[in-house]
Legacy VTK file of the C-alpha trace (Angstrom):
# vtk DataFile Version 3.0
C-alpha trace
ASCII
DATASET POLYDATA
POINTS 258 float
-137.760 -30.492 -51.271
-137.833 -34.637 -50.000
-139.021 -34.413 -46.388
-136.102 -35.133 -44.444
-136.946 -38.171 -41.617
-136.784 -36.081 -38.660
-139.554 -34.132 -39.299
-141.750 -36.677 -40.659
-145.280 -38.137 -39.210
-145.725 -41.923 -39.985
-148.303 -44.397 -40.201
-147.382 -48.122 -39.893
-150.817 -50.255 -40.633
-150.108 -53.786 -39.525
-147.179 -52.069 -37.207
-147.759 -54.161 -34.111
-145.816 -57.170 -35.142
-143.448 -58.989 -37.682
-142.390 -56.481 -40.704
-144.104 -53.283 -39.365
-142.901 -53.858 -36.483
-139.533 -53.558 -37.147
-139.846 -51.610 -39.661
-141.832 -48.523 -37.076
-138.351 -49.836 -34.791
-135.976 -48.835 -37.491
-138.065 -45.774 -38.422
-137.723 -44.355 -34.388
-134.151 -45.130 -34.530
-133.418 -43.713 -38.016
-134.530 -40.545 -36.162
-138.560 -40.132 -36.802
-140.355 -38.207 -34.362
-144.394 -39.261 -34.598
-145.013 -42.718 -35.513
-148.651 -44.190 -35.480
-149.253 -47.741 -35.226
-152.142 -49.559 -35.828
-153.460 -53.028 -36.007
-156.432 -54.876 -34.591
-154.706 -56.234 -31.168
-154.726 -53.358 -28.643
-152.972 -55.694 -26.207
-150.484 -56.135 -28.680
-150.814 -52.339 -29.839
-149.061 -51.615 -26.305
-146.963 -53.974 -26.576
-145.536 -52.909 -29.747
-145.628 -49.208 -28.782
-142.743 -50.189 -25.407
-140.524 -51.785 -28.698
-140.265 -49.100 -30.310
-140.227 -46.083 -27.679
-137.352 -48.643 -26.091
-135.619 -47.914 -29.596
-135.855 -43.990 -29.701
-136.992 -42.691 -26.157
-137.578 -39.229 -28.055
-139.790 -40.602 -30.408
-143.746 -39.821 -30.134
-144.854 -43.015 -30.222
-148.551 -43.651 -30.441
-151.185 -46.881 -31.121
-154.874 -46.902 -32.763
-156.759 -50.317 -32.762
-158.403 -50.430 -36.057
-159.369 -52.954 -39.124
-157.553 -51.446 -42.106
-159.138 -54.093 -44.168
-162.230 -52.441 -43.977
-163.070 -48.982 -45.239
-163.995 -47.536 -41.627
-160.887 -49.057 -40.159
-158.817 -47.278 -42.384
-160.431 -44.001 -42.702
-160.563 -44.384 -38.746
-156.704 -44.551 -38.854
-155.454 -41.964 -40.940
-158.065 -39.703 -39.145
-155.974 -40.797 -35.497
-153.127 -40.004 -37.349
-153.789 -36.362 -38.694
-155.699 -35.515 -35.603
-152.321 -36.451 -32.968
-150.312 -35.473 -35.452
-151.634 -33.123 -37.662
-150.257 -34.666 -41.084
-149.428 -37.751 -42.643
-146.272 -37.923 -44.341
-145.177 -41.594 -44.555
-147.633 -44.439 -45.291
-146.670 -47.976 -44.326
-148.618 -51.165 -45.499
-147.850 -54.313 -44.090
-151.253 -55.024 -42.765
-153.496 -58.067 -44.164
-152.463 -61.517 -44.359
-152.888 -63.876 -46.916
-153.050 -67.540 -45.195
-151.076 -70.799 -45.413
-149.837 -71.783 -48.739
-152.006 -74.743 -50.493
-152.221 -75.872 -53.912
-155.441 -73.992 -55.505
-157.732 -77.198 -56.399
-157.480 -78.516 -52.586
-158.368 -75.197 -51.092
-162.271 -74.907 -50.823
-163.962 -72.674 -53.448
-166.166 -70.933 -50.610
-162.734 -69.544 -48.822
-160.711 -69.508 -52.024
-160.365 -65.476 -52.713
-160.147 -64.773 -48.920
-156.832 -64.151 -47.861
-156.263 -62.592 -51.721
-159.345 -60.042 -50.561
-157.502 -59.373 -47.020
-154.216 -58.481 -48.885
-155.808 -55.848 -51.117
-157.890 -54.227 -48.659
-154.829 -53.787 -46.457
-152.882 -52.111 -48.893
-155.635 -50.323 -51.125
-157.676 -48.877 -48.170
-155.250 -46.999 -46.289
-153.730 -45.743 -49.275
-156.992 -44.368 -50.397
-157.692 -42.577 -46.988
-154.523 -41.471 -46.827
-154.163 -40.037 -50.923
-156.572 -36.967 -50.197
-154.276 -35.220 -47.123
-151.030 -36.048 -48.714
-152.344 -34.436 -52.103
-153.312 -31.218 -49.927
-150.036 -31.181 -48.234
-148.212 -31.765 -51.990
-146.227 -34.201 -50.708
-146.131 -38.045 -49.086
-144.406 -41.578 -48.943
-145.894 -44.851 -49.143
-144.347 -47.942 -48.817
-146.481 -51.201 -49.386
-145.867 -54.189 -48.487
-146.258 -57.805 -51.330
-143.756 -60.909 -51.458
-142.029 -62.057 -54.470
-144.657 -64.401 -55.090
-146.666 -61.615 -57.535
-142.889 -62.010 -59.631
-142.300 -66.020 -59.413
-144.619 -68.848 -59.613
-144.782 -70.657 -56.896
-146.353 -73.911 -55.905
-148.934 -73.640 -53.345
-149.106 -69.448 -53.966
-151.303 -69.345 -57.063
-154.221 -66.988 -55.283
-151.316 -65.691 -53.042
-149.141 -64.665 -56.522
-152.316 -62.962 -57.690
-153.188 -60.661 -54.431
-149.079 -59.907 -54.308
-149.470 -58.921 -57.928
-152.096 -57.040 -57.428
-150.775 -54.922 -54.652
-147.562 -54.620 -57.099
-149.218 -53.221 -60.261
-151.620 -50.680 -57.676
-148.415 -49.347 -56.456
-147.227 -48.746 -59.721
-150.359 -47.139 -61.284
-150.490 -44.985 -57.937
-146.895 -43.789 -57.812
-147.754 -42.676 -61.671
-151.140 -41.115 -60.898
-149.856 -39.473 -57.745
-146.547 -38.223 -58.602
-147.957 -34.349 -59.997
-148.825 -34.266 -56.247
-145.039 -35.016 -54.974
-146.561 -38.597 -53.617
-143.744 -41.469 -53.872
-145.366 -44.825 -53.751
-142.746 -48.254 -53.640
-143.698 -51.567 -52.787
-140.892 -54.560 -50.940
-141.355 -57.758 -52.785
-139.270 -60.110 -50.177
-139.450 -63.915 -50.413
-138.937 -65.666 -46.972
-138.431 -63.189 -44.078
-137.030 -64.700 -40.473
-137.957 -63.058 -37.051
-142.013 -62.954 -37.660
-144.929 -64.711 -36.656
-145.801 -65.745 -39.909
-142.744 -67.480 -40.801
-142.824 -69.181 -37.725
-146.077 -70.377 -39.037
-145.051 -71.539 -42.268
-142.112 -73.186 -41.036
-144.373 -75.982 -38.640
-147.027 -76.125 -42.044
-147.014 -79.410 -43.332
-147.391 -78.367 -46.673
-145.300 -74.342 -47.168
-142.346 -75.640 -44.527
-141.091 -77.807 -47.592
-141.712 -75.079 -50.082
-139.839 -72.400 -47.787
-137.408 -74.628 -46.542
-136.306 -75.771 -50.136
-136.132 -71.644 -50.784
-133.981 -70.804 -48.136
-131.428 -73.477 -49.444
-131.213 -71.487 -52.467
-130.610 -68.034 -50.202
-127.023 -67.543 -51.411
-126.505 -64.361 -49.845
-128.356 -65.420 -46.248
-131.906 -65.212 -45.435
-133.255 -62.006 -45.261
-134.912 -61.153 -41.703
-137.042 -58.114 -40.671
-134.437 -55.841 -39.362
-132.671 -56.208 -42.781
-135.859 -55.437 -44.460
-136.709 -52.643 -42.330
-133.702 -50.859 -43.160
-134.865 -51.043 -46.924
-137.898 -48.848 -45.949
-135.815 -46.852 -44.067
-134.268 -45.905 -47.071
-137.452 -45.785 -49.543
-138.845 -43.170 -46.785
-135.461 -40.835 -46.454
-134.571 -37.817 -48.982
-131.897 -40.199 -50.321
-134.628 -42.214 -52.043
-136.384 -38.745 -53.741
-135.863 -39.991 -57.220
-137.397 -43.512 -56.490
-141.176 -44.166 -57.149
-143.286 -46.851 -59.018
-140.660 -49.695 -58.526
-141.225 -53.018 -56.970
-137.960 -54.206 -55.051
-137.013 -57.468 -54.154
-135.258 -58.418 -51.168
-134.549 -61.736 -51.442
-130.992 -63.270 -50.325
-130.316 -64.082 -53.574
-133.271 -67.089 -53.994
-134.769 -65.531 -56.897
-133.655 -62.804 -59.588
-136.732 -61.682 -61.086
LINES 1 259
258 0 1 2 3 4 5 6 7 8 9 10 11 12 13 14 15 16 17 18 19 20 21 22 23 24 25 26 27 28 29 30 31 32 33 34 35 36 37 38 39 40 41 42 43 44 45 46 47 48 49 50 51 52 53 54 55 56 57 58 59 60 61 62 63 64 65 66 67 68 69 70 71 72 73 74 75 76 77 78 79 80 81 82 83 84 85 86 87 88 89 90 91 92 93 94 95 96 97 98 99 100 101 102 103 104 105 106 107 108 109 110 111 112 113 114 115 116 117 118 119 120 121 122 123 124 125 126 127 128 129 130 131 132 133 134 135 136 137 138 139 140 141 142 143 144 145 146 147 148 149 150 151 152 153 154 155 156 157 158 159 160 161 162 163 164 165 166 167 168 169 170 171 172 173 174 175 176 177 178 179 180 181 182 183 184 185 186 187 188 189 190 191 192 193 194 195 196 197 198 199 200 201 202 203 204 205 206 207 208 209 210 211 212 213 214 215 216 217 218 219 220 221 222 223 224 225 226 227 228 229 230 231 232 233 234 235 236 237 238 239 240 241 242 243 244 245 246 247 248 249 250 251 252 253 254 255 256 257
C-alpha cells in the first residue's frame, strides 16, 4: 500500500534554500513528521531548519551539512537520515547547481562540463545511496529535480540542456529498474521559478536576464514560483500519486509545451 505522508521519513538534498526549501516547507505542512535537510551551509542548515519547524511545529525537523555531489557526502547523508530516523522513504533532489547561462563557444573549455558534472552528481549520488535501503524496505519516493531546458533548446543552456537531460532520462531508466522494488522515481522539469536565489541571480546576469526575461513574457498562465512548485512534489510524494513513476513534468506557466 502507497505510504501515506504522515508516516513518512524524508530527505531534502539541497533543502536549505530556494526549491528544497520550500518544497521540505510544504512537505511539514502537508503533514510529514521527519524531514532531513541537508546542504553544505550549516549556518544556513539552521536557518532553514526554524522555516520549516515555523511551518509544522510537530514536525521532526532535522539538518546534516554534507556535499551530495560527492560520493561521501551523499552516503554521509542518507546514513544521518536512517540513523535519526531509521528509514528513508522520500528522496528529494534539488541539490547541485549548474551556473550562469552563456553561449557554449565563449565559455572556457577548462570549466566547460562543470556545472553539467555538479548537476549529475547531485541527483545520481543520493539516489544511489539511497536505492539499497529503500529496496530492503520494498518501498520509496524520489523526486529529482532538472529544468525544462533538457526538453527545449535554449540559447545560452546548451551544456545546461545536456546535464537537465541527463538527470531526465536517469529518472526514467531508474523509476523502470526500480519499480519490482515498489520505488517511484519523477523528476520537475520547471522553466523560470521566482522566490530563489538563483533566479535572483539570473535576473541581474547580463547575458540569462534577457533570455529569462523574454520567457516570462511568454508565461501565459503566471510565473511559476517555489511554493507553487512545491506543492507539485507534494503531490508526486502522497498516495494520490501511487500510479505515477518514470514521467518528467513540466511546470512551466504556460512558456513552453513540450
Amino acid at each position: 500500500m502507497p505510504r501515506s505522508l504522515e508516516s513518512t521519513s524524508a530527505l531534502l538534498c539541497g533543502g536549505t534554500a530556494g526549491i528544497g526549501l520550500a518544497t521540505a516547507r510544504a512537505l511539514a505542512s502537508a503533514g510529514v513528521p521527519r524531514i532531513m535537510l541537508v546542504g553544505r551551509s550549516r549556518e544556513r542548515g539552521e536557518a532553514a531548519v526554524k522555516s520549516v519547524s515555523a511551518a509544522a511545529a510537530s514536525a521532526d525537523v532535522r539538518f546534516t551539512a554534507a556535499d551530495v555531489t560527492t560520493p561521501n557526502g551523499a552516503t554521509r547523508a542518507v546514513a544521518a537520515t536512517i540513523e535519526d530516523f531509521g528509514a528513508i522513504d522520500l528522496l528529494v533532489n534539488t541539490g547541485g547547481g549548474t551556473g550562469m547561462p552563456e553561449l557554449c563557444f565563449k565559455t572556457p573549455i577548462e570549466t566547460l562540463t562543470q556545472g553539467m558534472d555538479g548537476l549529475l552528481r547531485g541527483v545520481l549520488l543520493p539516489c544511489r545511496a539511497a536505492l539499497p535501503h529503500m529496496m530492503e524496505q520494498k518501498s520509496g519516493t524520489i523526486i529529482n529535480v532538472a529544468s525544462d531546458a533538457g526538453k527545449l533548446a535554449t540559447p545560452g543552456e546548451a551544456v545546461i540542456g545536456a546535464g537537465m537531460a541527463g538527470v531526465m532520462m536517469f529518472s526514467r531508466a531508474l523509476a523502470l529498474e526500480a519499480s519490482r522494488n515498489g520505488i517511484r522515481v519523477n523528476c520537475l522539469t520547471p522553466s523560470i521559478v521566482r522566490g530563489t536565489p538563483f533566479y535572483d541571480e539570473l535576473m541581474v546576469h547580463p547575458f540569462a536576464s534577457k533570455i529569462f526575461a523574454k520567457a516570462e513574457k511568454a508565461a501565459s498562465l503566471g510565473v511559476v514560483d517555489a511554493d507553487e512548485l512545491a506543492q507539485l512534489a507534494v503531490f508526486l510524494a502522497s498516495p494520490a500519486a501511487a500510479k505515477i513513476s518514470g514521467q518528467c513534468i513540466s511546470m512551466n506557466g504556460g512558456i513552453s509545451f513540450a
